[in-house]
N, C-alpha and C positions, 0 to 999 in steps of 0.2 A: 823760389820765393815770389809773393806775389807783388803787381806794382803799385803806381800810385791812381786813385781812384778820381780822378781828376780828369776835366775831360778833353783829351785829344794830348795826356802828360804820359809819356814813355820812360820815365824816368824807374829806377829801378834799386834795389841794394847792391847790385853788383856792378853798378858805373858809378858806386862813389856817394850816393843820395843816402840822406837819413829820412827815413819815414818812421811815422807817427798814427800808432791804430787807432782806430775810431773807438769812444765808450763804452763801454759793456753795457751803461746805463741807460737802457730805452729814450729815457727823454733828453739824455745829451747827446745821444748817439742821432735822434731827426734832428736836435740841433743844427749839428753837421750836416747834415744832408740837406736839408734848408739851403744851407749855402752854398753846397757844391752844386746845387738847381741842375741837376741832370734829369732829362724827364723819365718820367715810369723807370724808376733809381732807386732801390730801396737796400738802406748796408747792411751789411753784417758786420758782426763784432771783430769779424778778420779781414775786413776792408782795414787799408791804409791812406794817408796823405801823405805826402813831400815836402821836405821844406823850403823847395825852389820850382815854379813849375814855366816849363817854355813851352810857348802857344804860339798859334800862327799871330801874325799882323792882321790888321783889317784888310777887306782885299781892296786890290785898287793899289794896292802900292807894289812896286816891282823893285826886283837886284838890280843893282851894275854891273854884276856880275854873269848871274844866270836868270833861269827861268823861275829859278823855286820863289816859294815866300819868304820872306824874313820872319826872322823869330824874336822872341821879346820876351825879356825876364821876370817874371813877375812872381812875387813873397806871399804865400799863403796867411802866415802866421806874421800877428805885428810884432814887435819891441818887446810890449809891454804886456803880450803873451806869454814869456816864457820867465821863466826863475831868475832873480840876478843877483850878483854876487856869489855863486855859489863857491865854495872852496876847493871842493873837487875839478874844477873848472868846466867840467862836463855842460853842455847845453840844453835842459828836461823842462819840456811843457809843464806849465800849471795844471794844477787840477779843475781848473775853471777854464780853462783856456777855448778859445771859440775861432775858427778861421775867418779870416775876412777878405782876404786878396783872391782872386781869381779872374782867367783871364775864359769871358764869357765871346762865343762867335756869333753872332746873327750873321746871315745871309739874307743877302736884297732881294726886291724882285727879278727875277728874269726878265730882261727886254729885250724886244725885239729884234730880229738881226735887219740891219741897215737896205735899204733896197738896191738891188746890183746898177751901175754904170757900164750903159756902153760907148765904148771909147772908138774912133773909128771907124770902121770896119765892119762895127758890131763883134769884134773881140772883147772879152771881158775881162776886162786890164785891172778893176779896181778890188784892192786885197781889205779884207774884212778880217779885222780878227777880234772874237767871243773870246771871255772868259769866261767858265763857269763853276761854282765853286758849290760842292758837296758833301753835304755834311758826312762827317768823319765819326767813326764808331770808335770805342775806347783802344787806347796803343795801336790805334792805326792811321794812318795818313796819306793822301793822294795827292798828286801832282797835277796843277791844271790842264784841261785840253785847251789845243789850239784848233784854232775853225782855220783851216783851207783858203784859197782863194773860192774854188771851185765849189757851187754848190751838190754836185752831186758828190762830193768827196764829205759833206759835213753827217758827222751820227743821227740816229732816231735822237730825237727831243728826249729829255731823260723825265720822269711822271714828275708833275709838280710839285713844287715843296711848298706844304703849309707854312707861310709866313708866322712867326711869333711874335708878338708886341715886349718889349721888353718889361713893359709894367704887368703884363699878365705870369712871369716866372716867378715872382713869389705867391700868387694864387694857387699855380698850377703844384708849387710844392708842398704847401696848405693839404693840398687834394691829394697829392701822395702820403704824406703822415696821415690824413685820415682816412685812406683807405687801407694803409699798413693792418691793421688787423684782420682785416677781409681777406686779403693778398697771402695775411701769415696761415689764414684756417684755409683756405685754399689749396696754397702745401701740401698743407697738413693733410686734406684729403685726399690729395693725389698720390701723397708718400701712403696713407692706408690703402687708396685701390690698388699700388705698385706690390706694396705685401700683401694685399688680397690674392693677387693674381698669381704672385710667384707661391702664396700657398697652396693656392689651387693644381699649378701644377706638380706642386710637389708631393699633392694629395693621387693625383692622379696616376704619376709614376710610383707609391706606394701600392696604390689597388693593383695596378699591372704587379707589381713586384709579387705583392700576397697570392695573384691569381696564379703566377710562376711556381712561388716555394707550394701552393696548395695542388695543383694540379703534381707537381715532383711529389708530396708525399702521397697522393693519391695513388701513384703508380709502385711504391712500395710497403703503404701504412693501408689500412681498412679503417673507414669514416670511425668506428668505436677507439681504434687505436688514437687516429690522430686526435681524439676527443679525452683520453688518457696521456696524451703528452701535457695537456693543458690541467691536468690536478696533480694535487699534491701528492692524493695518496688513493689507491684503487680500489681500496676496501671497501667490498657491496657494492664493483661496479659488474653489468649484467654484461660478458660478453659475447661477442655474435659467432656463428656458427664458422662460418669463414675464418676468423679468428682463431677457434678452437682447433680446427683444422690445421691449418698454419703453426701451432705453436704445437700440435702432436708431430707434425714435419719435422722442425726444428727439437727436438726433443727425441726424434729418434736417429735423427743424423748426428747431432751435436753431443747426445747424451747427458744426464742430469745435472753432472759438473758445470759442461759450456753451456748450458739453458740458463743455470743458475747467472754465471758469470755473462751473459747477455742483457738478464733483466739488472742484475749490476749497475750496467754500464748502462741504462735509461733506457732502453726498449721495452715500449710498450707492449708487453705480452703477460698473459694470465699467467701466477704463479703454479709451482709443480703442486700443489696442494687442490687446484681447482681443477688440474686436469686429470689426476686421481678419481677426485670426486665424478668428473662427467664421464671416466670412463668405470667406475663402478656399477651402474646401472645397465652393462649393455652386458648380456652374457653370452659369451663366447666360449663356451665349456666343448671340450671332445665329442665328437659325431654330427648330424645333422645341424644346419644351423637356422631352427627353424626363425629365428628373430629376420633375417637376412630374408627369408621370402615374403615375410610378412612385410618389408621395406619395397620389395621388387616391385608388388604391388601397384605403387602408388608412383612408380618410376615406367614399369611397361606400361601404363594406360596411355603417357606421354612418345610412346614413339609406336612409328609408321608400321603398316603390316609387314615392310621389306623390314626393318632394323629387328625384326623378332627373331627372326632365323638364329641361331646360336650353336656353337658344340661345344661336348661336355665332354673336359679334357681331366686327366688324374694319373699323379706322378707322384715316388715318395722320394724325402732325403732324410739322409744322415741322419743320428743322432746321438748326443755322449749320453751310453746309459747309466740315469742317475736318479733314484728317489728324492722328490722334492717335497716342504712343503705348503703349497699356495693360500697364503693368507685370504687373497679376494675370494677366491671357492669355498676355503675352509675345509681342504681336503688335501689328501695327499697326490702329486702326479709324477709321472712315470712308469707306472704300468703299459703293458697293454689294453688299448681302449676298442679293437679289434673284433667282430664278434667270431666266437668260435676260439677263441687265440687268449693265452694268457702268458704270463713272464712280463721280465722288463722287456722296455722299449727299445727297439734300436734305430726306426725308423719311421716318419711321418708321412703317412699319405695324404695328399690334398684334394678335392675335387670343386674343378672349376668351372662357370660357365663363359664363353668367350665369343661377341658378337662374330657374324660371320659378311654385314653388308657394310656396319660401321665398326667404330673400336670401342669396344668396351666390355669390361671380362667384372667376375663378382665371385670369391671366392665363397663355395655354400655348404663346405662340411670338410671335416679331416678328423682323422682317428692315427693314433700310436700303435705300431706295427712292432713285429721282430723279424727273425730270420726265420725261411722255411715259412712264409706266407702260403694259406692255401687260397688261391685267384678264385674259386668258385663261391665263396661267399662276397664277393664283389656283385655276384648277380641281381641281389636281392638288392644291395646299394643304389646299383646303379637303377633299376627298375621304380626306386622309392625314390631318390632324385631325380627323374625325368618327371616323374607323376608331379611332383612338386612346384617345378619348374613350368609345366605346363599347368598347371592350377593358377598361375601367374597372368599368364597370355603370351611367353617364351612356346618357340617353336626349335624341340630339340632334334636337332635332325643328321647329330653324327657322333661319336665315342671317339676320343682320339685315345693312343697312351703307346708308349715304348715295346719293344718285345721281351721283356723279360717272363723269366717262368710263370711266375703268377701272372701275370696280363693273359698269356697265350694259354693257360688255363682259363681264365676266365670267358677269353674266346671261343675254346670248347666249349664251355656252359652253353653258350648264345647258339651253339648250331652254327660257329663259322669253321669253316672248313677252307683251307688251301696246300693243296697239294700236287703231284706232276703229274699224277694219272686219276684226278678225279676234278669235275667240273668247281670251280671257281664259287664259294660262298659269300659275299660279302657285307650280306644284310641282313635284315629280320623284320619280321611287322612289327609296326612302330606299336609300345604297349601302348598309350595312349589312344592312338586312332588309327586302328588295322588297315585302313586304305591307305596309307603313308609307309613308307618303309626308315628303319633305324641304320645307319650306314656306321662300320667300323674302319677305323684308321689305324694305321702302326706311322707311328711318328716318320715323318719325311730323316729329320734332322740325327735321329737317332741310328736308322736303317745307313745312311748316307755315308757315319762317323763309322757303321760296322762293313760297311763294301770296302771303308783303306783299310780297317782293322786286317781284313782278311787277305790284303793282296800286301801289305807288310807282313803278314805270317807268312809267307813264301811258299803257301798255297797259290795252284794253278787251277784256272775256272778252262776245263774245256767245253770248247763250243761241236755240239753237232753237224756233222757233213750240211743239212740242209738250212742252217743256220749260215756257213763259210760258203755255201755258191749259193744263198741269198742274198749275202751282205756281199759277195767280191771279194773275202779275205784270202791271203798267202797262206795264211795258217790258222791252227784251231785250239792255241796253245794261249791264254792270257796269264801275265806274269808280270810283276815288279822288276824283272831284272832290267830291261830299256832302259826303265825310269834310273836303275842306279846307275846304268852306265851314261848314262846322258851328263847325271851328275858330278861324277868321277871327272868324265872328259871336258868338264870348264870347270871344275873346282876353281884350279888355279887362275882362271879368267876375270879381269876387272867386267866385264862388258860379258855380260850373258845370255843366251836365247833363252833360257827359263831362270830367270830371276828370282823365283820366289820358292825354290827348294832350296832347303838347307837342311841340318841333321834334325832337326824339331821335326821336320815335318817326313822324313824317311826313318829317324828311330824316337820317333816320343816316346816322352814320359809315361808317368799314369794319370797325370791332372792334362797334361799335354792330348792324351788322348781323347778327352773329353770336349775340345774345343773346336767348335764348324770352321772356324777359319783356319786350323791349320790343314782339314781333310781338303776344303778348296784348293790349297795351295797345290795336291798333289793332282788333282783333275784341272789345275787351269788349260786354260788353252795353250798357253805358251809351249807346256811340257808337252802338248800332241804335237805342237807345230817343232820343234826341237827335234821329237823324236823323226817324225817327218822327212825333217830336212837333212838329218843324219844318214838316212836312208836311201836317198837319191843323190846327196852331195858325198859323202864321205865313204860308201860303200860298205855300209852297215844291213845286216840281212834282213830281208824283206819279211819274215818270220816278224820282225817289230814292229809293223804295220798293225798289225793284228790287235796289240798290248794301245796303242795309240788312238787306233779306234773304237773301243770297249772305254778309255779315260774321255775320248768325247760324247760316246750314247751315255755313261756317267752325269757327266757334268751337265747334258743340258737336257735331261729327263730329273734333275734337283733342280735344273733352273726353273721349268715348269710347274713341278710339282709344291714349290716355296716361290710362287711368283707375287710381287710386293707393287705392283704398278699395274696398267693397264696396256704398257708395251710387251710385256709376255704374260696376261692374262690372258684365259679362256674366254672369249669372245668371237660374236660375228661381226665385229666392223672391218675384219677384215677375212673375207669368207676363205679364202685359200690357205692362208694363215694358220687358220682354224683349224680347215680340215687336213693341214698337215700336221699340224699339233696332234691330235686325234689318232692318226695313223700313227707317229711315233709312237705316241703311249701304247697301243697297241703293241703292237713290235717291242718295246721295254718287256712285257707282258712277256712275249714268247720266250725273248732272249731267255730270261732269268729262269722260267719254267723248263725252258729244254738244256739249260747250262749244266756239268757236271761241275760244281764246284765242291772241290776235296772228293773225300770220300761218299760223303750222303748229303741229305739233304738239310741245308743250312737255313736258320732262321731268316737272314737276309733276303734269303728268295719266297721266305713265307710276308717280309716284311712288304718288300718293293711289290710282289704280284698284289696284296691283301689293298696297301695304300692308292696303287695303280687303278687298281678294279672299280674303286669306291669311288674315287675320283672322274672315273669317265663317264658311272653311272649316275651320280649326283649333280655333275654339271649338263647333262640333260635335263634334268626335273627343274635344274634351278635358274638355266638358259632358255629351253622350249617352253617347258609348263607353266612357272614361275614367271616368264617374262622379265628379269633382269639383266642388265646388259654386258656385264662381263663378271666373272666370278677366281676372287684375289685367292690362291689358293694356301698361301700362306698363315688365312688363317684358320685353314686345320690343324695348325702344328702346336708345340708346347712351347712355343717361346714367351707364352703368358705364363705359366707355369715358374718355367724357369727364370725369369725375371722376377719371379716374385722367390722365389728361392736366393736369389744372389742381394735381394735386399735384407731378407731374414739374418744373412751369412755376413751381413757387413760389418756388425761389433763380434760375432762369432764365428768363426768355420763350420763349428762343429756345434751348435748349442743342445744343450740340455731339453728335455721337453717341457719344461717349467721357460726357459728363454724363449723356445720355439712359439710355446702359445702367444706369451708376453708380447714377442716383437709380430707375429702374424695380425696381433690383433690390434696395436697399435698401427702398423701398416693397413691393415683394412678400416680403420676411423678413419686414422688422415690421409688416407688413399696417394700415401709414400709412392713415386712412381719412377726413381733416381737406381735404376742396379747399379752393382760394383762395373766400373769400369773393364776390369777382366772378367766381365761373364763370359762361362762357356755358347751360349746363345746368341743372337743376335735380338737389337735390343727392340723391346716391344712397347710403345707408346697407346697404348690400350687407356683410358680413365675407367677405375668402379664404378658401379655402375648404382647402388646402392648409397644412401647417405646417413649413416649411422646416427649423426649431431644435429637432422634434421630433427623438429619436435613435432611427435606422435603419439597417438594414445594407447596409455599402458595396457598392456596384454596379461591376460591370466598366465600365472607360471603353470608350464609344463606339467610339473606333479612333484610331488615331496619330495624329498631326499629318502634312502633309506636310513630306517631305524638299527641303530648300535643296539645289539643284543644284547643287555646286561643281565647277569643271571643273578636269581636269589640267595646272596652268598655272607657268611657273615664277616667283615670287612676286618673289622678287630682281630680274628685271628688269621688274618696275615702279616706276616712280618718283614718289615723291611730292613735291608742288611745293615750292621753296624756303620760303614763303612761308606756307607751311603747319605748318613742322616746330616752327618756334616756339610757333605756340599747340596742338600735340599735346605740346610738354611741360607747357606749361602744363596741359594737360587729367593729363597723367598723373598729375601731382602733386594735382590735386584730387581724382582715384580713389585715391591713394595715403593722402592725411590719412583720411580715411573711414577707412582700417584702422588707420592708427597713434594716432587718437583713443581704441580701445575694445580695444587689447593694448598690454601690457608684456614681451613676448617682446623680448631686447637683440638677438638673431638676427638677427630678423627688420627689426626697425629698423636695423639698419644696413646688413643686405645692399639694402632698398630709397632710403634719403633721403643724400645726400652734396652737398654743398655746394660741393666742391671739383671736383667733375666737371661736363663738358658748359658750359665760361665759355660759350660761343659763344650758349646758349639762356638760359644763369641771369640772365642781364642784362635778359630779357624778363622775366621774372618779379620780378627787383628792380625793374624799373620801376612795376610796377601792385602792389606792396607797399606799404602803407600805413606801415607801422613794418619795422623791419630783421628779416629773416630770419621773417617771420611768415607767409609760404609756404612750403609744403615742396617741397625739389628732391630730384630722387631721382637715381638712379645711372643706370649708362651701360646693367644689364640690364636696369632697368624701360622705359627707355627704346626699346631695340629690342625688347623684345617689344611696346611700343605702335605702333610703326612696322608692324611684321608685319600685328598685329592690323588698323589704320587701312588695308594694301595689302590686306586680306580682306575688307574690309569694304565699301571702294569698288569692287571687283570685282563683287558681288553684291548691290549693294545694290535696285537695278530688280527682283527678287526677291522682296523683303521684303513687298512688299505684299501678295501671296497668301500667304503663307507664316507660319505658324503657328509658337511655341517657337524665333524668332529669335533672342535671346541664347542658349540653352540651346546652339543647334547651329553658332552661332559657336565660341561658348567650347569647344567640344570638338576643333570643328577646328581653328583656333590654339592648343589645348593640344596636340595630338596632332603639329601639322607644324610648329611654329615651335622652331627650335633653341637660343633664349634659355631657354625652361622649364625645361633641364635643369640650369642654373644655380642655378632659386631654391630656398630651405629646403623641404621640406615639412611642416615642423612644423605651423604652423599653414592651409597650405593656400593659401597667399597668393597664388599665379599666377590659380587660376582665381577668384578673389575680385576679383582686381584686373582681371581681363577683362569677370568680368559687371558691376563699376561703367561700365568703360571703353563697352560695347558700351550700356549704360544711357544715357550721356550720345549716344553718336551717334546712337541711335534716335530721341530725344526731337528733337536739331540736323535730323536728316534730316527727320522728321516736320513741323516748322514748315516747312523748305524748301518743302516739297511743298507746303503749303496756302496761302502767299504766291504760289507760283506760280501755282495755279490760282483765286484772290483777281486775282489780277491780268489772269487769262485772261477773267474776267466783267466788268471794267472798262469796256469801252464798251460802248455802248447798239446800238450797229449794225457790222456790216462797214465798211460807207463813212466812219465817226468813224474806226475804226481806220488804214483805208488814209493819211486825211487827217495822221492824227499819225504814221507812220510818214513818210509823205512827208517832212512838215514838219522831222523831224529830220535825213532827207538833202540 
């Protein structure tokens, strides 16, 4: 609580004092102040007085007691200040009431202190004593000093005090009420610089704030997006390519559900409706992709004469075979797209190209395969994509791909030859530019997975007399058995010398067999050194030296040939290095060439000498000639390939070739670059090199579609079965709700739905209605023109399959020759609307037909099952 405002009065409410606030009333309130004459004093409405106040005495007077002053009681408020009589007996100031008692201090002059005596001696005997008395700040008080005998004992002089005349404190209080206004906007100003300032800073830690949250969206949002948090609504906003990119990502990892459920939840992303849209226009149809060179373009201009180097790798997968069929094409897919080859699909070839100085791969063509490929129509492919590729400014300068039958046919075409008793083929003159040579590869990774294939078949590779006193071996007998006795004999061991064999990797699977990392496990080092130490520690026959040594020329002729770094790159920074690198490959060369493994001669040794040969000879061209400083060999291999296979594979194992296109080609827009976590490969961090959403100027198409053969037939007299007509109205009616859902044309809804027509079909449709009338029936001329359309349809349907913009040259020709058309409105356009739903629904009907039939054509396992069950039903 605060005290009494009075000057040098300590008085308070909590020792007993009743205080009295000052008026609220401006001009009663300097009254009071007036008379409490405190100088430069100005009250506030929560200043108080006292109604007792003790002050010092005049000075000059002393205790009998002690040193202090005496004090003196003196009454603010007179008598006849306050209320009297009152009955409550309580004692309350007037409302006019005005102070008048106050105990006021003047201080004298200072004089001088007395001039010293000397007594004697000249000792200084005579004691002097100063009062001095100081004026006192409010509720505080000081005690006089005493001056010393001694003058070096007395304080600095204290600064002089301005004398007051006692007749000038009611002037000087005069001059305080009238400067009270001045004093009050004074405040006033300094209270607005005080919130000037604290706004400022508070403006300033906003900006830092905004610059925080904007720099964090920046690092997950793209300037359009964060420019889309801030509207309502994003209809007809234009978004950027990066954008586009990003929400094809999310949209093939998350799938249509979680995309939808994303923009839900306020993420700024284009809806599924505009990424349809931007990906309509890119065509991505089976074979050649010549839109994708025509992009390369304008991407090789931008890199170095070194970044050109490339090779052209191609690999096929899986497929479920199934006629489908593709609204965006307007054609049916699942065939073979193959040339030379027809039947369904079972299998998707790819063909990629894959930097060889930096990373970056571009998928540039794929075609739908079967079983029983013939590899020599590859030739022409592969001859017609290099020319392409170098029409670019791409420098192709190697073939990679698997040893499968077709490839090593293909190989044959090229004039590659490897075999034990005739000189080593590995190249061809480049078609492009015959002073360059074209170099073939058999996949490092593939070759690598088929050397454990073949020493887990419990095949033994014999080695050559001059092989065994070349290398120092005991023996010339190479076999898995070591390795399983190694395994047997710490099975039961917590703490292993070869840690990393277990049954996965001595009896895999069939998916098991397909993964690099579990063939490492069988060539680590560990299991040489295990075997090793078995044989000098434990008295294990020196015969498994042999098996030990073949699992280490193994393991680090893969380490070289798939080297990922510039510590076992091909390189002269370290010239000895080098040339022992060199010599090994060599020597891998012989090994495998003079090896008997099995009976004859094994693809394996066609793979390891073909990849080996090609390798020693192109790291000259592209170390000596070329002047590059070390060459990464890993990227001859298909783990671009096959990374792009395990992201295709990620909503499906097995897709359809209608998925396959779907998801390839969404993967090559938004250049997806996430494999499945269990790819069989090792993962390849390669970017496309291509940018599909980049804007560019539109290109003339290719060339037309073919033309549907219709023949001059008269249409009326074919007849459609009884038994049929029923669910063709039902069909028409579901093509019909589709337009009457999204117009209010009154025209056009009536000329098409009537309820009252056709009893003989409505009764099928009231049947499989859930609620009354909640199908629509249409009329008698939607109904023959669905007839017509369904007699054109079944005519030519055995057609469709090669044939290219099927709905497009239906609907033309059932608009142009069916005589109901000229019946309906053309307001809105409605005939051929309701042809392309119709033709929509039969394509899709036909298309399952077809793949249950041929589903059901692979059902038995043999002829003779077949004959047996055909029998059996007669």
């Amino acid at each position: 609580m605060p005290g009494c405002a009075t000057f040098a009065c300590t008085n308070r409410p909590e020792r007993g004092y009743k205080l009295y606030r000052f008026p609220s009333c401006d001009k009663r309130r300097l009254q009071w102040a007036v008379k409490v004459r405190r100088c430069n004093w100005i009250p506030s409405k929560n200043d108080r007085l006292c109604e007792v106040n003790l002050a010092y005495s005049r000075p000059g007077q002393r205790s009998n007691t002690n040193n202090n002053v005496r004090q003196a009681e003196h009454i603010h408020f007179e008598e006849n200040q306050f209320e009297q009589n009152r009955k409550d007996g309580t004692k309350k100031l007037k409302a006019t009431a005005i102070p008048t008692k106050f105990s006021h201090l003047i201080l004298p002059k200072r004089r001088r202190p007395p001039l010293r005596c000397l007594v004697g001696n000249g000792v200084e005997s005579a004691t002097l004593h100063l009062q001095q008395q100081i004026k006192v700040e409010h509720a505080y008080a000081k005690k006089p000093l005493l001056v010393s005998q001694n003058e070096e004992s007395l304080p600095p002089d204290p600064p002089p005090y301005q004398y007051v005349e006692p007749s000038a404190i009611p002037l000087a209080a005069e001059i305080n009420v009238a400067t009270y206004p001045l004093d009050k906007n004074e405040r006033e100003i300094n209270n607005l610089k005080e919130e000037v300032k604290s706004l400022q800073t508070k403006l300033k830690k906003s900006e830092s704030h905004l610059q925080t949250v904007t720099e964090s969206f920046s690092e997950v949002f793209n300037s359009d997006q964060v420019s889309a948090l801030c509207r309502s609504n994003n209809r007809g906003h234009e978004w950027s390519c990066d954008t586009i990119q990003k929400s094809f990502r999310l949209r093939f990892s998350c799938g249509s559900r979680g995309y939808e459920d994303l923009i839900e939840h306020g993420y700024p992303l284009p809806s599924l409706r505009t990424l349809r849209r931007r990906l309509a226009g890119i065509a991505f149809e089976s074979g050649c992709l010549d839109d994708v060179f025509l992009l390369l373009i304008q991407k090789v201009n931008a890199l170095s004469v070194y970044e050109r180097d490339c090779c052209l790798t191609l690999d096929k997968m899986k497929l479920t075979p199934k006629l489908e069929f593709d609204n965006s094409a307007d054609k049916f897919v699942g065939n073979i797209t193959l040339p030379g080859h027809s039947g369904v699909d079972d299998y998707a070839l790819v063909f990629m190209l894959s930097g060889l100085s930096t990373r970056w791969k571009q998928t540039v063509a794929y075609f739908f395969t079967g079983e029983g490929t013939d590899g020599t129509v590859f030739k022409d492919l592969i001859i017609n994509l290099i020319r392409k590729a170098e029409s670019t400014g791409l420098k192709v300068v190697a073939v990679t791909s698997d040893m499968g039958s077709a490839n090593r046919a293909m190989w044959r075409s090229f004039g590659i030859i490897v075999s034990r008793y005739s000189q080593t083929v590995c190249s061809i003159s480049h078609p492009v530019d015959p002073e360059r040579k074209l170099f073939f590869i058999a996949d490092p990774p593939h070759v690598f997975k088929n050397i454990r294939n073949f020493l887990l078949s419990g095949q033994k590779n014999m080695l050559p007399k001059p092989l065994v006193d070349k290398f120092e071996l005991p023996s010339s007998i190479v076999s898995i058995e070591p390795v399983k006795s190694l395994y047997d004999a710490e099975k039961n061991c917590d703490v292993k010398m070869a840690p990393k064999l277990n049954d996965n990797v001595l009896r895999p699977g069939q998916f098991d067999k397909m993964k690099v990392g579990l063939a490492r496990r069988l060539f680590d080092i560990s299991v040489e050194a295990g075997i090793r130490y078995m044989v000098e520690q434990k008295g294990w026959a020196k015969e498994n030296l042999s098996t030990a040594w073949f699992l280490g020329v193994v393991r680090k002729w893969f380490d070289l040939v798939t080297s990922r770094n510039a510590t076992m790159a091909l390189s002269h920074f370290n010239e000895e290095a080098y040339q022992s690198a060199i010599k090994f490959l060599k020597d891998v060369i012989e090994i495998f060439k003079l090896s008997m493994m099995g009976n004859s001669w094994k693809p394996i040794q066609t793979g390891v000498i073909l990849c080996t040969s090609s390798i020693l000879k192109y790291q000259d061209v592209y170390l000596n000639q070329d002047k590059h400083l070390f060459l990464l060999t890993s990227r001859f291999s298909q783990d671009c390939l096959e990374n792009l296979f395990s992201c295709v594979r990620l909503k499906c194992p097995i897709p359809s070739a209608l998925q396959f296109k779907q998801n390839l080609k969404l993967i090559t827009v938004s250049q997806y670059l996430k494999p499945s976590g269990s790819s069989s490969y090792d993962t390849d961090d390669s970017i496309y090199l291509a940018e599909f959403l980049e804007p560019r100027s539109k290109q003339s198409d290719a060339g037309e579609p073919s033309e549907l053969a219709f023949e001059e037939r008269d249409v009326s007299s074919f007849e459609i079965p009884e038994g049929e007509k029923a669910p063709l109205y039902y069909i028409a009616g579901y093509c019909i709700s589709k337009f009457t859902d999204v117009t209010d044309c009154t025209v056009c809804r009536e000329f098409v739905q009537n309820s009252q027509e056709n009893i003989l079909y409505t009764s099928f449709v009231d049947h499989k209605s859930y609620k009354k009338d909640c199908l629509v029936k249409v009329t008698t001329a939607v109904y023959e023109l669905v007839l017509f359309a369904e007699k054109c349809f079944k005519q030519i349907k055995e057609q469709l399959l090669e044939c290219s913009g099927v709905r497009e040259r239906l609907v033309k020709y059932v608009y142009e020759n069916s005589p109901a058309t000229e019946k309906f409105p053309s307001c809105h356009d409605i005939c051929k609307r309701l042809l392309y739903s119709f033709f929509n629904v039969r394509c899709h009907c036909i298309a399952k037909e077809w793949s249950s039939r041929h589903k059901n054509r692979n059902r038995y396992s043999s002829k003779s099952v077949a004959m047996r069950e055909l029998a059996e039903k007669q």
